[in-house]
C-alpha positions in Angstrom: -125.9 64.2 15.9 -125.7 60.6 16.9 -129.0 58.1 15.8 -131.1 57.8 18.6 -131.3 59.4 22.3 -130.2 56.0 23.8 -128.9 53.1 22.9 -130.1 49.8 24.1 -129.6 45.5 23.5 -132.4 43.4 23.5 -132.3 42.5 27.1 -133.4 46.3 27.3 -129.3 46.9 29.0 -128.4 50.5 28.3 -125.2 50.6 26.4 -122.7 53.6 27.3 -120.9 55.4 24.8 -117.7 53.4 25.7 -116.7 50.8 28.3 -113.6 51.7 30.3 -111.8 49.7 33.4 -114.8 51.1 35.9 -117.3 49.0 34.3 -115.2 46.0 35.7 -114.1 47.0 38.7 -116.4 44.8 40.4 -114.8 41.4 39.2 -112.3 39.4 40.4 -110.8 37.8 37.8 -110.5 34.1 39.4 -113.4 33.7 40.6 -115.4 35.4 37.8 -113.8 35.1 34.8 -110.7 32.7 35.1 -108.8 30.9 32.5 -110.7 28.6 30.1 -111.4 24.8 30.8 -111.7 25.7 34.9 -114.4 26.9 37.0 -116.2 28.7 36.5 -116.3 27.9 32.8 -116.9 31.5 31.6 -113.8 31.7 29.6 -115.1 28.1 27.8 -115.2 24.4 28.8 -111.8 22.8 27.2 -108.6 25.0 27.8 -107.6 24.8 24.3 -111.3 25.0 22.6 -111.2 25.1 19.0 -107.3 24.8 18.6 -107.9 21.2 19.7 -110.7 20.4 17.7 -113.4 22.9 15.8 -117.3 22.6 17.3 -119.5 20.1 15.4 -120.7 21.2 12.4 -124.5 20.2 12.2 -126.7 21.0 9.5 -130.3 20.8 10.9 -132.0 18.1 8.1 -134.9 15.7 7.5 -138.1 16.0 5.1 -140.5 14.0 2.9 -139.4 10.4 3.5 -136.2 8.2 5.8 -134.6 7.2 2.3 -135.1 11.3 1.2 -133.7 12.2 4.4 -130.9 9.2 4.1 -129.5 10.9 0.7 -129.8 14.5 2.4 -127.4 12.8 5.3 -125.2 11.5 2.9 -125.1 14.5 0.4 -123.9 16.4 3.8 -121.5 14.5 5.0 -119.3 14.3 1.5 -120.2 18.2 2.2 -118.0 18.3 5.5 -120.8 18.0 8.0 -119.3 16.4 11.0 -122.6 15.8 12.8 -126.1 14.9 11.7 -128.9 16.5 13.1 -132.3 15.2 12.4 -135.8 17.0 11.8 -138.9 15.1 12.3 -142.6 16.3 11.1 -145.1 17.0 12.9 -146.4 13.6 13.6 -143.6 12.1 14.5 -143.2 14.9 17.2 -146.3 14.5 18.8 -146.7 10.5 18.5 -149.4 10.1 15.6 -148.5 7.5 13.2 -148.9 8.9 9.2 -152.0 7.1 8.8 -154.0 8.8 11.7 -156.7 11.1 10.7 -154.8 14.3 12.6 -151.5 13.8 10.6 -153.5 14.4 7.4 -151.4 17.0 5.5 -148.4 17.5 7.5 -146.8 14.4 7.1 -143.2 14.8 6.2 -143.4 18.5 5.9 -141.2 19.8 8.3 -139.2 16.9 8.8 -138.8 13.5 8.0 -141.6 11.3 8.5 -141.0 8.1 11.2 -143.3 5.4 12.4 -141.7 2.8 12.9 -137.9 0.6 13.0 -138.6 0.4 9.2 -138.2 4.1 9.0 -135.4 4.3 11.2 -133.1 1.2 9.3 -134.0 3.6 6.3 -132.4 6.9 7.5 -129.4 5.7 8.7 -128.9 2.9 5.9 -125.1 3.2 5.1 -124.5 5.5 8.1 -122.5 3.8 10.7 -123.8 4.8 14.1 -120.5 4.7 15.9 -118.6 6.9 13.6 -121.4 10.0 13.5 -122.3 11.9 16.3 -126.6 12.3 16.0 -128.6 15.0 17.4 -132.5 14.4 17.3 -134.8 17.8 17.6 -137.6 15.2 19.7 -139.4 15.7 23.1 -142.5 14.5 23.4 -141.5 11.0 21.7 -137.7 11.4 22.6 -137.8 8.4 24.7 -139.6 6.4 21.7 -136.7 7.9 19.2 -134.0 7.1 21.4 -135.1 3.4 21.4 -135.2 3.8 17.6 -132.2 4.6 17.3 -130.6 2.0 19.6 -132.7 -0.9 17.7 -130.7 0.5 14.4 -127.3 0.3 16.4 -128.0 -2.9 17.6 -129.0 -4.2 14.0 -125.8 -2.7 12.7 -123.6 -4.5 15.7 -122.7 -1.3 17.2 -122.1 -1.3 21.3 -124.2 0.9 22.9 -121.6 2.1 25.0 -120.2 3.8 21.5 -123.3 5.9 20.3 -122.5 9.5 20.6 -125.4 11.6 20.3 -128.2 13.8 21.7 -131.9 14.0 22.0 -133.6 17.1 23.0 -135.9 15.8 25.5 -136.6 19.4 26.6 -140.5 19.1 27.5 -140.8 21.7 29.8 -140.0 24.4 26.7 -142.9 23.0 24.7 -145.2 24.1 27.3 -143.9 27.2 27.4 -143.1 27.9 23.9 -143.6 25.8 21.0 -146.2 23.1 21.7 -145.2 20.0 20.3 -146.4 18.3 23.8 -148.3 15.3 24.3 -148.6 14.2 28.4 -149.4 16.5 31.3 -145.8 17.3 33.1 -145.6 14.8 35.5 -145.7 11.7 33.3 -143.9 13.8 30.9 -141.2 14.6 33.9 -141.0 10.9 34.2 -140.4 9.7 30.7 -137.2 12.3 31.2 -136.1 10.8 34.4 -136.0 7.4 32.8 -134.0 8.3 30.2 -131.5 9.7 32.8 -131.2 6.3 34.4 -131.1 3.6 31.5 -128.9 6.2 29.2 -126.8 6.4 32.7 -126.5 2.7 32.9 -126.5 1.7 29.3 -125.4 4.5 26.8 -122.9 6.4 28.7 -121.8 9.1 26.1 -125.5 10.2 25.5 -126.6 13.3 26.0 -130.0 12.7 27.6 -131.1 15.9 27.3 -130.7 19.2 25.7 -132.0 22.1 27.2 -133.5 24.3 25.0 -133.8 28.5 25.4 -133.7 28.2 20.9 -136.9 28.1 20.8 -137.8 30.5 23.7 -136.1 32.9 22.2 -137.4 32.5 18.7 -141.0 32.9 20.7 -139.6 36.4 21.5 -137.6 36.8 24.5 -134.6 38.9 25.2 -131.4 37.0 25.8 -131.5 37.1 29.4 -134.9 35.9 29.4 -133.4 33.0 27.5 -130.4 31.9 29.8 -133.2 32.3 32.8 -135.5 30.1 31.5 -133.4 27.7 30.3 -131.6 27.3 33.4 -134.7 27.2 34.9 -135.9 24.4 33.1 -132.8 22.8 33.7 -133.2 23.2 38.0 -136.5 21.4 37.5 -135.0 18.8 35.5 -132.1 18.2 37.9 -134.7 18.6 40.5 -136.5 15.9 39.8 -133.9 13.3 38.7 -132.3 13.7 42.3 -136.1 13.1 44.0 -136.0 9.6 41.8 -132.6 9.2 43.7 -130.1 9.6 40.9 -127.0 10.8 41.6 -126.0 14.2 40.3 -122.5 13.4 39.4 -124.0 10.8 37.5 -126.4 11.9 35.5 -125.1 15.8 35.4 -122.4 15.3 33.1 -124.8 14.2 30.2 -127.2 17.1 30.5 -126.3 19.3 27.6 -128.1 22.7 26.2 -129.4 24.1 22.9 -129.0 27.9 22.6 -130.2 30.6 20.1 -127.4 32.8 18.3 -128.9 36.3 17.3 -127.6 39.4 15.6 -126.3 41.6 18.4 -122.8 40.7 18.1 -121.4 41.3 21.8 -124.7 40.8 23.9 -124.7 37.3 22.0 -121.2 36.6 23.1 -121.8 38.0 26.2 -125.0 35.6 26.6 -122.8 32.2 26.0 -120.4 33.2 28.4 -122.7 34.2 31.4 -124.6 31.0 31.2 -122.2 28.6 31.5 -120.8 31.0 34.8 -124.4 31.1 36.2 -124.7 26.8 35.6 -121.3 26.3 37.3 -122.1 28.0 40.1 -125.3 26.9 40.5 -124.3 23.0 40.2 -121.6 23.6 42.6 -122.9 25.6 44.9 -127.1 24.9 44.9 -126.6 21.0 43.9 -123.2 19.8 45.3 -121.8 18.4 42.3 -118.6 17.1 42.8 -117.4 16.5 38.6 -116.3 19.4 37.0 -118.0 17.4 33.6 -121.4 18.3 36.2 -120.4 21.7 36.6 -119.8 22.5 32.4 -122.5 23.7 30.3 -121.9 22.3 26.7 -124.5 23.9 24.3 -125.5 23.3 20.6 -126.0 26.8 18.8 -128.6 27.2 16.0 -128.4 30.5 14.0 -131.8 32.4 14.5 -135.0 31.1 12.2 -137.1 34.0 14.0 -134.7 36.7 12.1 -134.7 35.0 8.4 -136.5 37.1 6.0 -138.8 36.3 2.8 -137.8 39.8 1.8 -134.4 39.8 -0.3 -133.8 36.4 1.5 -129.8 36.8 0.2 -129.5 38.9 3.0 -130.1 36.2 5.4 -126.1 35.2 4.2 -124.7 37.4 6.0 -127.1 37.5 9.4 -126.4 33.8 9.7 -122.8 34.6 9.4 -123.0 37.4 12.2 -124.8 35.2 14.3 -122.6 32.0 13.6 -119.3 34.0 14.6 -120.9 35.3 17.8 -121.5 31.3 18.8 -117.9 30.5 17.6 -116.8 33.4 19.8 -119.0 32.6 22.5 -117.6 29.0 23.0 -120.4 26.8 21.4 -119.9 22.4 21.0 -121.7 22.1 18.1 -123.5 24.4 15.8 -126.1 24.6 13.0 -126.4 27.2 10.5 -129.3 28.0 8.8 -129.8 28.3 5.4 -131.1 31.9 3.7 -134.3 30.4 2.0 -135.9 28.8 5.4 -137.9 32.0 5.9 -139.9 30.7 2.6 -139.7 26.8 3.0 -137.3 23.8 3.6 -134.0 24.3 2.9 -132.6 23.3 -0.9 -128.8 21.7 -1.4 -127.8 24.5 -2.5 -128.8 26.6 0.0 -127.9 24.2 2.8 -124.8 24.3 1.3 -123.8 28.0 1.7 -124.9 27.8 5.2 -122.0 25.0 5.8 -119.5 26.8 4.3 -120.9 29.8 6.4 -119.3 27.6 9.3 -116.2 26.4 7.3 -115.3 29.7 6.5 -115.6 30.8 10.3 -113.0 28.0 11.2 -110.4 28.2 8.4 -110.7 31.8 7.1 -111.9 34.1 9.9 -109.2 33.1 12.6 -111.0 33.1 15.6 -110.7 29.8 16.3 -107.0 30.1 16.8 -107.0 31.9 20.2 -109.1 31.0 22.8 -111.8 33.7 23.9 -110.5 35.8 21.8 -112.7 39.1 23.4 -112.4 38.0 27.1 -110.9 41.0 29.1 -112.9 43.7 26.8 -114.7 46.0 28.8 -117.3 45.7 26.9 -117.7 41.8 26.8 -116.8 41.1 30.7 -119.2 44.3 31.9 -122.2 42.6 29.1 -121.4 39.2 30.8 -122.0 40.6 34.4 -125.1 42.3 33.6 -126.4 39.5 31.5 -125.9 37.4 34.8 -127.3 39.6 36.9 -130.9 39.9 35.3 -130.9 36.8 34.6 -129.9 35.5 38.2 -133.3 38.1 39.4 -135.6 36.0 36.6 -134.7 32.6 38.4 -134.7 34.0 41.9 -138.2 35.2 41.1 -138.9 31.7 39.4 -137.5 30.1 42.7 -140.1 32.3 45.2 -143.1 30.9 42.9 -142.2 27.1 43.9 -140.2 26.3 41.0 -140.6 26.6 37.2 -143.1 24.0 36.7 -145.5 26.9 38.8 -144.5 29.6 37.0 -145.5 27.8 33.6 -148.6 27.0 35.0 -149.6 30.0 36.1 -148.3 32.0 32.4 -145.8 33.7 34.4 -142.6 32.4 31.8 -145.5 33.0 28.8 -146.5 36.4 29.6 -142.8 37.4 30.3 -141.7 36.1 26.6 -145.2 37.7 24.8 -144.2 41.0 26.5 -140.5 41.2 25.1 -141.7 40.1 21.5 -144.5 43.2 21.7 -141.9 45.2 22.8 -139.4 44.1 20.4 -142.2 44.5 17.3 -143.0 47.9 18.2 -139.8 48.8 17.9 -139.5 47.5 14.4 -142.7 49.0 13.1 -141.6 52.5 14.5 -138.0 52.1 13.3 -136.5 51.8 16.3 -135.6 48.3 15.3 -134.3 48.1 11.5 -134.5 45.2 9.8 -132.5 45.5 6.6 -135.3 44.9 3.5 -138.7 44.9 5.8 -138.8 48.3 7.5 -136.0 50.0 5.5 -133.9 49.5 2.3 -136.4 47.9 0.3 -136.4 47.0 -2.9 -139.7 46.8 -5.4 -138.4 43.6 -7.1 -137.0 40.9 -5.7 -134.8 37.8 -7.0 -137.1 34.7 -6.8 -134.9 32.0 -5.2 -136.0 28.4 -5.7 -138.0 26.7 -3.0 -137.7 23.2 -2.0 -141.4 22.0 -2.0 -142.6 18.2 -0.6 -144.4 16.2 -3.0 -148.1 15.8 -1.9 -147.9 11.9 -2.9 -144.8 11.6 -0.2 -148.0 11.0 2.5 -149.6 8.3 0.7 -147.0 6.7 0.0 -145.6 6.4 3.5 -149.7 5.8 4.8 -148.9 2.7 2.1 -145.9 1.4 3.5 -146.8 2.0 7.0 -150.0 -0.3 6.5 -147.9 -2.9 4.9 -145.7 -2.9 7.7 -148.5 -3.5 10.2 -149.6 -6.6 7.7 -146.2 -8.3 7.6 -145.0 -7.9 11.1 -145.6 -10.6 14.3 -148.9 -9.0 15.5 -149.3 -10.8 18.6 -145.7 -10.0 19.5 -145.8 -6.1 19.0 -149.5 -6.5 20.7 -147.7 -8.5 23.6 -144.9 -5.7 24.0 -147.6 -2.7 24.0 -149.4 -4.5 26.8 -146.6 -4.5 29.3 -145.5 -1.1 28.6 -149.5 0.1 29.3 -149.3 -2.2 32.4 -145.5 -0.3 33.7 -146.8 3.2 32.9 -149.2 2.9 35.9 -146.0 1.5 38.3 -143.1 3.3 39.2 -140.8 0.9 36.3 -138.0 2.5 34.2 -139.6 2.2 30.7 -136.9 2.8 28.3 -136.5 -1.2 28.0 -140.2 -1.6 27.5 -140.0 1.3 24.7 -137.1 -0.2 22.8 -139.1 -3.9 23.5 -142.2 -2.2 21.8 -140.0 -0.7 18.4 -137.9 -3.9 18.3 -141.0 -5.8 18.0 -142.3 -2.9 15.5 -144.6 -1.5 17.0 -145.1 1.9 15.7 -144.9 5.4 17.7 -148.2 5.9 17.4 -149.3 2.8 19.1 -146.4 3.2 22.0 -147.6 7.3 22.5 -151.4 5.9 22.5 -150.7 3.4 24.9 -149.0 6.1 27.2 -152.3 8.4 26.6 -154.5 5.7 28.3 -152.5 5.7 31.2 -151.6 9.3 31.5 -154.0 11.3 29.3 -152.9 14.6 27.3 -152.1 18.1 28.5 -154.2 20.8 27.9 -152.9 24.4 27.5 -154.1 26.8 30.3 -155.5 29.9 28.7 -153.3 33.3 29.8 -153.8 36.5 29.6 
């Protein structure tokens, strides 16, 4: 008597009771699956993968303070972190300064707290710029945080053409599923745009964007709602870079994508594989990209925060390690673990830690970073990968017939598809269709109390202090002076990256720059769907 009647993944695909040759008769293996490093990429993006080099191994940091966060960075990196990934609050996120009456109580509680160059200097004091690769989580501000971080390089003597990094820059997800936004679209489209050009121009290895289904998934859609949307997003961001004339070829190489990782082993695999097929062939063949660097999709993996449990939170070890191996598997760039305490508050050292090693373990221990797609040609895999493609493929068909995604967001479409699959998915859990190990089954009545890194209360005034010192000491007439002209160009068609970096170089604070942009542009307000 087998568990259940049928047997389903997430993406609601019905799994037979084996996989044989028949389910891929229908490929040819050059065009569809290949080898790896060619087109069209579903086999991986470098022909060698992790025997030439491992992913980057990010931990996902920042809290309380820059010189909190600095020690964090630091405490990581003698740890084996080979990338540094940067969490900002609230605030920061959304472009209020620590002293503005809305920021009250959130201020470095979910990341670090940044207002100004000051800030910045601080968290990457004895961190050489051109020796770390630096991911910022930022979208609303990720043109301000970007300039941020160039003002540091510059002060530390470091050529621009040597950063190596990546800002998220992903606004169209915020509308859609996390809502950390500040501008309507359009202005919000442009500040993107911008950052395509000057990064283009002046910080060549940056990757200007990453497109993010991590968070659209963690919102509650299935996997192939997640490669659909993201590559949906990613149409209307290529979309309109080429309608402010850029080049694709240019500007394509640089896009780069942020992905979930989730505890169905060969859908998650599966997922990796049929979105970087679906990008290849849609750069080629829908945008006439010419670079095969256009045509790769290179995506950072974070372990899934939506399936972390404050219930026997130990357990979270081992999901993390599910879900890291199905990213190492799947042919992830750079990946970030998280760490089993996160479903009851930031993470500790300790526990930060074990989620490193998590990776470390993957690369040295496990083995399967020694072959290259090491489960391309199951059946399983290469029939998941199809179908994965396929409803996805129907999700941005559909998206295309609406007039694009920046339609479908505004009419809820993209919403109301996610709230659907995460009611679907929670019905299953509270009927037991869904088990989740020490919530609906296996519980225990007493439970180890793990330690829980809190923020100290007096972190806020203490940054309100310094921020208001700041303001006294610096040139005011020449941060008033550089806030001016960027006001004046946001009403113009002018690239304002170099009137950004003018404003923090003069230090003026991201407050004042995302103020100065709201009396231009004004701020979005969430349509209601139902």
């Amino acid at each position: 008597m087998q568990r259940r009647e049928t047997f389903r993944t997430s993406s609601g695909i019905e799994l037979p009771n084996e996989y044989g040759p028949d389910d891929i008769s229908g490929l040819d293996f050059e065009e569809d699956i290949g080898v790896p490093g060619e087109f069209p990429y579903t086999r991986g993006v470098r022909d060698s993968m992790y025997r030439g080099r491992f992913w980057t191994m990010r931990q996902y940091a920042g809290y309380a303070t820059a010189e909190e966060s600095n020690a964090r960075y630091k405490y990581l990196l003698e740890n084996g972190t080979t990338g540094l990934s940067v969490a900002f609050d609230l605030p920061t996120q959304i472009g209020l300064d620590s002293d503005d009456s809305l920021a009250a109580g959130e201020v470095g509680k979910v990341g670090v707290a940044i207002d100004s160059l000051e800030d910045m200097e601080k968290l990457f004091d004895g961190i050489p710029l051109d020796k770390v690769s630096t991911s910022m989580t930022i979208n609303a501000t990720a043109s301000t945080l970007l300039c941020l971080y160039i003002a540091v390089a510059r002060k530390q003597g470091v050529p621009l053409d040597k950063l190596n990094g990546t800002i998220q820059n992903d606004i169209l997800k915020e509308y859609i599923a996390r809502g950390t936004y500040i501008y309507p679209p359009k202005p919000s489209m442009r500040l993107i745009t911008d950052t395509f050009a000057f990064c283009a121009e002046k910080v060549p290895r940056w990757n200007t964007i990453s497109i993010s289904g991590y968070h659209i998934r963690e919102a509650g859609s299935t996997a192939a709602q997640e490669i659909a949307f993201t590559l949906a997003d990613a149409i209307a961001y290529v979309e309109a870079a080429l309608g402010k004339g850029l080049d694709i070829d240019e500007f394509g190489p640089r896009l780069s994508f942020f992905f979930n990782a989730h505890n169905e082993l060969v859908e998650e695999i599966a997922k990796f594989r049929a979105a970087r097929r679906i990008w290849a062939r849609l750069m080629k063949d829908r945008f006439g990209a010419k670079s095969e660097k256009s045509m790769m999709l290179r995506f950072h993996t974070q372990t899934a925060g939506s399936t972390l449990t404050a219930q026997q939170p130990e357990v979270n070890i081992v999901r993390t390690a599910v879900q890291a191996l199905a990213a190492v598997l799947g042919g992830t760039q750079s990946l970030h673990t998280n760490s089993m305490d996160e479903a009851l508050g930031l993470p500790t050292e300790d526990a930060a830690r074990i989620a490193l090693r998590t990776q470390q373990v993957i690369a040295h221990e496990s083995g399967v970073a020694d072959t290259v797609d090491p489960f391309g040609g199951s059946y399983a895999v290469e029939a998941m990968t199809t179908k994965l493609e396929e409803l996805a493929n129907e999700y941005i068909a559909k998206i295309d017939d609406m007039g694009g995604m920046l339609r479908a967001i505004e009419t809820g479409y993209v919403q109301r598809e996610i709230q659907e699959a995460a009611y679907e998915y929670q019905k299953a859990v509270e009927t037991k269709e869904a088990i989740v190990v020490g919530v609906n089954s296996f519980r225990i009545e007493e439970e180890h109390k793990v330690p829980v890194l809190r923020v100290d209360p007096e972190i806020e005034r203490g940054q309100i202090a310094r921020l208001k010192a700041l303001k006294e000491r610096r040139d005011g007439a020449k941060a008033e002076a550089a806030l001016e002209r960027l006001e004046h160009a946001a009403a113009t068609d002018e690239n304002l990256l170099p009137l950004i970096l003018e404003c923090v170089e003069s230090y003026a604070t991201v407050g004042e720059i995302s103020n100065r942009l709201r009396n231009v542009w004004g701020e979005y307000r969430e349509a209601v769907t139902l």
